[in-house]
C-alpha positions as CSV (number, residue, x, y, z in Angstrom):
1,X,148.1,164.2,24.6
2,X,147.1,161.8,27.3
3,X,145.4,158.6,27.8
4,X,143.3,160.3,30.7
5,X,141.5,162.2,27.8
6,X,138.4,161.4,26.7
7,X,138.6,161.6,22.9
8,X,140.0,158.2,20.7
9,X,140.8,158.6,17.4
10,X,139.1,155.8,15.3
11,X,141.0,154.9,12.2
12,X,139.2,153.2,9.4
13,X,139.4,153.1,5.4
14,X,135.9,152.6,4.9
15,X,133.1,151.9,7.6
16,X,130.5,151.0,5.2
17,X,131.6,147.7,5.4
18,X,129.8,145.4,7.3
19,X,133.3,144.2,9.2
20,X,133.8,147.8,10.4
21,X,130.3,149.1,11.0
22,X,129.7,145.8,13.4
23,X,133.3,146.9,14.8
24,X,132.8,150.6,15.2
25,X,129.6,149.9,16.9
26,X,131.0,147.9,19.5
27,X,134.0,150.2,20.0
28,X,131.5,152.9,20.4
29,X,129.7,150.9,23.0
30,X,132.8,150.0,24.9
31,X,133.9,153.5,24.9
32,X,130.8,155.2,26.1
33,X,130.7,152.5,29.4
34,X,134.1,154.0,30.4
35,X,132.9,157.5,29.5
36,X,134.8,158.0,26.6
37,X,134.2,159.4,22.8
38,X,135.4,158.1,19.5
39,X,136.7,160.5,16.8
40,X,136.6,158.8,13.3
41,X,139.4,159.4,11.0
42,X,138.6,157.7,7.8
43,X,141.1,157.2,5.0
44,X,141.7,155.2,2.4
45,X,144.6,156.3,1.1
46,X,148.4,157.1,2.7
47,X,147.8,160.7,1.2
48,X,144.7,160.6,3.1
49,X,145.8,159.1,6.2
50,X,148.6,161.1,7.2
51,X,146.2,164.1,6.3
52,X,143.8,163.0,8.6
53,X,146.6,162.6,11.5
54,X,148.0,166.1,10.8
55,X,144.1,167.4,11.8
56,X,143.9,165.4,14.2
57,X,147.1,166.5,15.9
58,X,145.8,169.5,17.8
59,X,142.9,167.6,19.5
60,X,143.6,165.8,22.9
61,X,143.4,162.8,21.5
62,X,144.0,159.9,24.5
63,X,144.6,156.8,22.3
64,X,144.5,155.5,18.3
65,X,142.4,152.3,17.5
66,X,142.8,151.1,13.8
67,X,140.1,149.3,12.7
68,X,141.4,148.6,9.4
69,X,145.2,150.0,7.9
70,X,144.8,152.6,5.4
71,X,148.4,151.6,4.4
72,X,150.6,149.6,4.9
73,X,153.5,151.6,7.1
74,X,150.3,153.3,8.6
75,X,151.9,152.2,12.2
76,X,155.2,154.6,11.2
77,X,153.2,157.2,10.1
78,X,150.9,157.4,13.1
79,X,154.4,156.8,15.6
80,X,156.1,159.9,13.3
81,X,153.0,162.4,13.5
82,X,151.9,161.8,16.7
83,X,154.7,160.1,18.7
84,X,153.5,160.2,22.0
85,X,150.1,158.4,21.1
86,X,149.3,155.2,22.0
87,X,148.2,152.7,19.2
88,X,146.2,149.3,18.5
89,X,145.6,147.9,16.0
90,X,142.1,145.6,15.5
91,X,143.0,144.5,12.1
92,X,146.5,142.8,11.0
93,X,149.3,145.3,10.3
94,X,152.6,144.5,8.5
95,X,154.7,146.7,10.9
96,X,157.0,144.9,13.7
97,X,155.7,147.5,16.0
98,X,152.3,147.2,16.0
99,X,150.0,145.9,19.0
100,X,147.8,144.1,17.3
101,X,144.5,142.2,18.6
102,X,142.6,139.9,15.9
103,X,140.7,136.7,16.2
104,X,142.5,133.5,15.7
105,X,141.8,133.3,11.9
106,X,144.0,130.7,11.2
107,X,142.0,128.6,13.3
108,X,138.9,129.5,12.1
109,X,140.5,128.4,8.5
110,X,141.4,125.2,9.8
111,X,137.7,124.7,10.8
112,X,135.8,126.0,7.7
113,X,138.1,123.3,6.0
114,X,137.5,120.6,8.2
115,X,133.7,121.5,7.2
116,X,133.9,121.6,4.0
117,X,136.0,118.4,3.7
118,X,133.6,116.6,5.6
119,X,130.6,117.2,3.3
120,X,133.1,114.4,1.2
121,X,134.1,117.7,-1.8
122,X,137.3,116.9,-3.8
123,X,137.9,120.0,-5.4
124,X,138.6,123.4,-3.0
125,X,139.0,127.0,-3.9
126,X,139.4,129.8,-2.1
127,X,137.6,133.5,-3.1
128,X,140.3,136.3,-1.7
129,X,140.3,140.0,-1.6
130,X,143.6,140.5,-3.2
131,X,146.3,138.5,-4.7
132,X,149.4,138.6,-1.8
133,X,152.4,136.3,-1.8
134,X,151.2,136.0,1.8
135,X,147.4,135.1,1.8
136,X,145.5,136.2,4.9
137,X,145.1,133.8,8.3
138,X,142.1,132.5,7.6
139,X,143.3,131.5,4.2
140,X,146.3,129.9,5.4
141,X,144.5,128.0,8.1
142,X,142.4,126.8,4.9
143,X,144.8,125.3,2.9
144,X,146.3,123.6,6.0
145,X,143.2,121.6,6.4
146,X,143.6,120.0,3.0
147,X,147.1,119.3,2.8
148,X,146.5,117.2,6.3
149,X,144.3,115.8,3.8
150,X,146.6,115.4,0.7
151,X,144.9,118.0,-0.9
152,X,145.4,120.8,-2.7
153,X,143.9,124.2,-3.2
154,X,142.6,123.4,-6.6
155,X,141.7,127.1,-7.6
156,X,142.2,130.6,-5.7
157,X,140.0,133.6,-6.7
158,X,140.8,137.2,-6.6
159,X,137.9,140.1,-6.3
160,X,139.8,143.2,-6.4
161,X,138.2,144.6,-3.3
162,X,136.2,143.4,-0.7
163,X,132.7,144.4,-1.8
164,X,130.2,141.5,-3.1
165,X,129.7,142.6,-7.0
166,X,133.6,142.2,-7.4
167,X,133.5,138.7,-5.7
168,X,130.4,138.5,-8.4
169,X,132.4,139.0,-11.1
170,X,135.3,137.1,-10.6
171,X,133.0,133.9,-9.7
172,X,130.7,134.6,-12.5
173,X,134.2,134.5,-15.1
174,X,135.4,131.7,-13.5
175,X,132.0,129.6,-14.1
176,X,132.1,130.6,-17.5
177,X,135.7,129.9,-18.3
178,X,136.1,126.6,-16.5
179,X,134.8,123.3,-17.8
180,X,132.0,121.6,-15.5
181,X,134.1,118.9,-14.7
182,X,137.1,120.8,-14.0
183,X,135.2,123.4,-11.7
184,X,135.8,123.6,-7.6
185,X,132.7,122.0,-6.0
186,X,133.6,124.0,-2.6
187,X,134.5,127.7,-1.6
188,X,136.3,129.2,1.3
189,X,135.8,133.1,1.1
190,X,138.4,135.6,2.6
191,X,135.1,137.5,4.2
192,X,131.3,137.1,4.2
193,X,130.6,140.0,2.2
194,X,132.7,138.0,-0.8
195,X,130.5,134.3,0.0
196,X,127.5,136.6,-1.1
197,X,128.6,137.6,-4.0
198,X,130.1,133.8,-5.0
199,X,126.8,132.0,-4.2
200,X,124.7,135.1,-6.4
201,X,127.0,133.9,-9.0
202,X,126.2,130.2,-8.8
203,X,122.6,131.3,-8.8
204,X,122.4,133.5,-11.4
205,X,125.1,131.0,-13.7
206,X,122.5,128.0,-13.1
207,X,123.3,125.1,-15.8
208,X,123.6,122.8,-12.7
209,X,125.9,124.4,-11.0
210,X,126.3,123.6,-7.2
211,X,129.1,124.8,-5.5
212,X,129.7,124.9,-1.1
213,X,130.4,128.2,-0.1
214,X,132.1,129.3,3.7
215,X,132.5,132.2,4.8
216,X,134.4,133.9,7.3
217,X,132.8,137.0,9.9
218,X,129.6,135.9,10.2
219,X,127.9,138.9,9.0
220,X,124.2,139.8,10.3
221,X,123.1,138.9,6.2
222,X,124.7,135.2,6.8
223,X,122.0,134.5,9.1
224,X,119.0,135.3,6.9
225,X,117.4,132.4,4.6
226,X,118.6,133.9,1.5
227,X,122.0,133.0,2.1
228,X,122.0,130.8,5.3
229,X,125.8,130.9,4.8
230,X,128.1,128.7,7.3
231,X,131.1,130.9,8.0
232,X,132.6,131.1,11.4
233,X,132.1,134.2,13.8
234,X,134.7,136.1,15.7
235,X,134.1,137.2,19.3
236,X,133.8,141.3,18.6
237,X,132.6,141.9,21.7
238,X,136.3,140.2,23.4
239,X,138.8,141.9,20.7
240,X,137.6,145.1,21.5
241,X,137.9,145.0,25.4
242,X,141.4,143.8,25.0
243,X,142.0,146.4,22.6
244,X,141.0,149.2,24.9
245,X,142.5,147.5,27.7
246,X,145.7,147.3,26.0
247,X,145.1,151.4,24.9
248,X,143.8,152.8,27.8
249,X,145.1,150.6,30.6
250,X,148.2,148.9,29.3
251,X,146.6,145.8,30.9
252,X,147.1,143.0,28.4
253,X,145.7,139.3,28.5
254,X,148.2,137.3,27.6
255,X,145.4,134.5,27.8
256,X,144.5,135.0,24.7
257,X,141.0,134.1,25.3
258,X,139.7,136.9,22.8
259,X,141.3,135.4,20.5
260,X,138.1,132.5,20.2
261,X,135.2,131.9,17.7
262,X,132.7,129.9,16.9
263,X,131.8,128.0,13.7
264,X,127.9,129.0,12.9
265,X,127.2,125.6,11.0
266,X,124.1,126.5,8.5
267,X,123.5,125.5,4.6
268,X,125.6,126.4,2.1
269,X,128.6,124.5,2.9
270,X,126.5,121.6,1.8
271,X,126.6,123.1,-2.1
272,X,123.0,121.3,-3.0
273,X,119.8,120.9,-2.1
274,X,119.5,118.9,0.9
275,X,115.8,117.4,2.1
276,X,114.2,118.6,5.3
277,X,114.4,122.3,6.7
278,X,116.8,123.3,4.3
279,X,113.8,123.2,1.6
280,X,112.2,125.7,3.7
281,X,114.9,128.4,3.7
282,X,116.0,129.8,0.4
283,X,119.4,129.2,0.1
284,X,121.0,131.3,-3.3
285,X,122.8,128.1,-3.8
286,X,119.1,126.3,-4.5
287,X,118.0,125.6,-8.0
């Protein structure tokens, strides 16, 4: 196997999410300028994964770029199946080994806080995929934010999975369980795809409900007036290069210039109606 060859095995556990289709199209556009193909190994599963490598193992495979971790010792399992490939990883990984590239997320938590705190809300919760004794970057950066405040993260949400009904769900039981005095007035989701299903929530709960929502991804859906969702956007198009880079020409930036994002400031960080062009959008989080 050699990096001069012009197949990359693209690992993913599930490309129908918005994360990874926006990903793997920009990894397959990057590819194709330097004349190269992707191969798409998806997995979701260890089982899965290592199943997938096995098959893999008799093409000429010239690199492997994970755009999400099937596992969590998927770096071994890849560095024990096919040793001699080259790996990077576009997505966190819990192994020492790893190369990994991924937006400054922390940051980007730091500044969805700063947001949210300056709408003047007391009360912050954050909306995560899974429950971890480490939470993810962006939800680290997050809570940072408030305690430079002296505040607390008053409430932390778990969907199950990142897919919007779950995130539905969970907001949806904590509406009904909580007393309205007691409820979070603002929201920090892990992902965008979990903001939308937090604000359908609020919306469909009504009884005067009004709750800020961020989100973090800035998905193609956050820009349209049925959400108009604030959540701050990673550069995809500056991850990938210096993933590839890394893979194919062992050229890193130690800059870390593709690590930047912007904050797409909208609506729904505000939580209610607010007069003027936001009247003209229809924001979920109107009643």
């Amino acid at each position: 196997m050699s990096v001069h060859s012009p197949l990359i095995g693209i690992v993913s556990d599930d490309v129908s999410h918005p994360h990874s289709m926006h990903m793997l199209k920009e990894v397959t556009r990057q590819l194709s300028a330097r004349d190269r193909l992707p191969v798409l190994l998806c997995a979701d599963t260890r089982e899965d994964f290592q199943a997938a490598l096995r098959n893999a193992a008799s093409l000429p495979l010239g690199g492997l770029l994970f755009l999400s971790s099937p596992c969590r010792d998927a770096q071994e399992i890849a560095a024990h199946l096919l040793p001699s490939l080259r790996t990077v990883h576009l997505c966190p990984s819990d192994s020492a080994g790893a190369d990994v590239v991924v937006a400054d997320a922390y940051h980007a938590g730091q500044q969805l806080g700063a947001l949210l705190l300056s709408q003047g809300h007391q009360r912050l919760g954050a909306m995560l995929v899974q429950a971890s004794d480490t939470p993810p970057r962006q939800v680290q950066g997050f809570i940072a934010s408030l305690q430079a405040e002296d505040k607390t993260l008053h409430a932390a949400l778990h969907a199950g999975a990142l897919y919007r009904e779950q995130a539905y769900q969970a907001m949806m039981a904590y509406l009904k369980k909580t007393r309205a005095a007691e409820r979070i007035n603002a929201l920090m989701c892990e992902y965008d795809e979990l903001a939308f299903g937090a604000l359908q929530a609020v919306r469909d709960f009504g009884q005067g409900a009004h709750i800020a929502v961020v989100g973090f991804d800035d998905a193609d859906e956050a820009r349209g007036s049925t959400w108009h969702l604030s959540s701050w956007a990673p550069r995809r198009d500056l991850l990938v290069t210096e993933a590839l880079n890394r893979l194919l020409d062992q050229r890193p930036d130690h800059s870390r210039a593709w690590q930047q994002g912007e904050l797409q400031v909208r609506h729904s960080h505000h939580g209610k109606y607010v007069p003027g062009e936001m009247s003209q959008c229809g924001c979920a989080i109107r009643h």
